[in-house]
N, C-alpha and C positions, 0 to 999 in steps of 0.2 A: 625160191623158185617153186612152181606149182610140179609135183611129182608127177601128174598125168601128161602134162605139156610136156614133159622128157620124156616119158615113156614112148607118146607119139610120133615125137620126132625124131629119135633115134629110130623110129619102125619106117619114118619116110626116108631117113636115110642110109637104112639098108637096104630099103629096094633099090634105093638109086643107086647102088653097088651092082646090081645086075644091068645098069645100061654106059652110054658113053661116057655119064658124067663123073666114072670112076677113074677115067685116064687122067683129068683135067688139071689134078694138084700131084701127079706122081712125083714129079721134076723135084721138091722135098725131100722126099725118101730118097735119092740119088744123094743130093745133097748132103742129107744125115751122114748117109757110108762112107760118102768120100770127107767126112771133116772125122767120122768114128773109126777110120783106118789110117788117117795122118796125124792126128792132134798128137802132139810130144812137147812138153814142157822141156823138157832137157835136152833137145836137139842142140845142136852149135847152133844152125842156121837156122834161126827162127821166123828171118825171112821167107824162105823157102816153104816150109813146114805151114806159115800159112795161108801164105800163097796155095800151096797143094791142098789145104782144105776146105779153101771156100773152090770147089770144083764145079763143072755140070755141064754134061753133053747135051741136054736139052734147053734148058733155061737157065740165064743165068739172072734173072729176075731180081731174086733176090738181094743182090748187090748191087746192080746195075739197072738204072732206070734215070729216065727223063730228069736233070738235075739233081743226082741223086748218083754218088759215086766211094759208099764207106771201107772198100774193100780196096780201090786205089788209094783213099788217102792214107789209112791205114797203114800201107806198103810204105808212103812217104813219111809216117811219122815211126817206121823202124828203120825209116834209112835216116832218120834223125836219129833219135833216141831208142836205141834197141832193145836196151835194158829196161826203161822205163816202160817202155809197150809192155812187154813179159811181165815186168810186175803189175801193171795195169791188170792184165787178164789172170794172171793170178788171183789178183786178190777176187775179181769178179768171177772167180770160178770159185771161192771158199765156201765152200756150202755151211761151215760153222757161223756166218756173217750172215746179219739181216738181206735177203734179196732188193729190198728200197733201197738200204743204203748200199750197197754195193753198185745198182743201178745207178745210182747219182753218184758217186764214185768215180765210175767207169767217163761218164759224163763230163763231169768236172774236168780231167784229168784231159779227155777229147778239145774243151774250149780251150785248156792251157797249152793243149801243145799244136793247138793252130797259131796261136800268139807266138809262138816261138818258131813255129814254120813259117809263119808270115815274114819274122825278123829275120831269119834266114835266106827267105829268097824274097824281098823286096819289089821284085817285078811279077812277083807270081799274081795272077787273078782271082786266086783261092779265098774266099769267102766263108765257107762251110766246110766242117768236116763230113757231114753228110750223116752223121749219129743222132739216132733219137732212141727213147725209150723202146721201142720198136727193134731196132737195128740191135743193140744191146739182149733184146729176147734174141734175136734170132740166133748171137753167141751162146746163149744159151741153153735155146731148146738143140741146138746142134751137138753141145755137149755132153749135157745130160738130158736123156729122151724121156726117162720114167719121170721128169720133175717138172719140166716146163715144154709150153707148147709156144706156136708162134704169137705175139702179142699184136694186135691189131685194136686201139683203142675203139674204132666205130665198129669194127664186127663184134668185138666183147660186146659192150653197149646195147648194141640194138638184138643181141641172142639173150639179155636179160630181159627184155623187154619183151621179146617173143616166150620167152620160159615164164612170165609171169614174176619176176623179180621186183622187189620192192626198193627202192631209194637207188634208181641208177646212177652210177659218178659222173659226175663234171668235168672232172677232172682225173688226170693218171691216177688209179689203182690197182699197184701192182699185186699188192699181197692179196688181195681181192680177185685179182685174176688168176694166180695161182692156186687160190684153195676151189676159186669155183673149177679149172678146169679139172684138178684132180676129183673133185666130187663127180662129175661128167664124164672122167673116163674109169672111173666105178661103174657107173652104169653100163658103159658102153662095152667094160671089156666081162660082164660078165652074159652078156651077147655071143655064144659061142658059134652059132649063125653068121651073125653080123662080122667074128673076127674069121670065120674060115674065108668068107666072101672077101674080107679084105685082106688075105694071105694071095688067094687067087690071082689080085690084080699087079701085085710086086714080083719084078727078077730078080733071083734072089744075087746072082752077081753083077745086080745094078743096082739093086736099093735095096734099104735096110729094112730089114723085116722084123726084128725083135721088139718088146715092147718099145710103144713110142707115142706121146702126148701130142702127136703130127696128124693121129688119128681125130683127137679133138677139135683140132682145129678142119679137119677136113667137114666134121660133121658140123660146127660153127658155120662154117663158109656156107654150106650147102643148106642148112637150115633158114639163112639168112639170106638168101637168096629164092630158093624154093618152096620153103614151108608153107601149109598151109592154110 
């Protein structure tokens, strides 16, 4: 990635923290607190628990969209296999485990226990579990903020291609997208400017405000859409 091209655009996208287009990904930071103040491995009801953390008084986008439903079926495959979910997310929270394979993991484990949901309700129309590599970050960056931000194959992509980046992927890379975002929020968090301006736009008893890889992706978004 070309150093100057980050530099810049990290500077267009602290000024756009001074106008409307800082409300526009808050619903996130909502998101973060309410999965960063429920998340409990050791609950009884793990149903519940996460249920209560995929929350949001504003959007709930990120679970719910046009064909796209991973946080209902998810509910369905702990009203099947309760145990097997929890270890599911276990192990995709292990942070001593490669993040690919735990990704594909997580994945696998989703295609299996639609097969088994399917056999179960035979009249059901379920087709999809609604998971992609995607959906998998979003467990993710929800749980740990300092590590992973949200995965967005074509926004990654086309912010390397705006940053000057050489051999764009084809195809899923995750490791890839984790070391560039953590290089990119070096940069960003040593913007002490840029973080007071985005302390400003967060309530602090609505969204989470500590460090958070939420910010990368905001300036992803906004780069790729706006820049230059």
């Amino acid at each position: 990635m070309n150093l100057r091209k980050i530099i810049s655009t990290i500077e267009e996208f602290k000024a756009a923290l001074d106008n409307k287009w800082k409300y526009e990904h808050l619903f996130k930071w909502e998101s973060q607190k309410y999965f960063q103040e429920n998340w409990n491995e050791d609950v009884l009801d793990f149903k519940t628990m996460f249920d209560n953390c995929l929350q949001n008084n504003t959007s709930r986008r990120l679970w719910i969209g046009e064909n796209y439903a991973p946080k209902e079926m998810m509910l369905k495959f702990i009203d099947l296999q309760a145990d097997f979910v929890e270890y599911m997310f276990r192990d995709l929270f292990n942070e001593t485990k490669a993040t690919d394979n735990r990704v594909d993991r997580f994945l696998f484990h989703c295609d299996e226990l639609l097969v088994e949901y399917k056999t179960a309700n035979p009249s059901s129309i379920e087709n999809s579990h609604y998971h992609t590599t995607e959906t998998v970050f979003l467990y993710l960056a929800l749980r740990y903020p300092e590590s992973y931000g949200l995965y967005d194959f074509n926004i990654f992509c086309k912010t390397l291609e705006i940053l000057g980046a050489k051999n764009i992927p084809k195809v899923h890379d995750v490791q890839r997208y984790v070391k560039t975002t953590k290089t990119l929020y070096k940069f960003i968090s040593k913007d002490e400017t840029l973080l007071q301006k985005h302390q400003k736009r967060l309530n602090v008893t609505k969204h989470y405000t500590k460090s958070s890889l939420l910010l990368v992706d905001d300036y992803c978004r906004y780069t790729c859409q706006y820049s230059k």
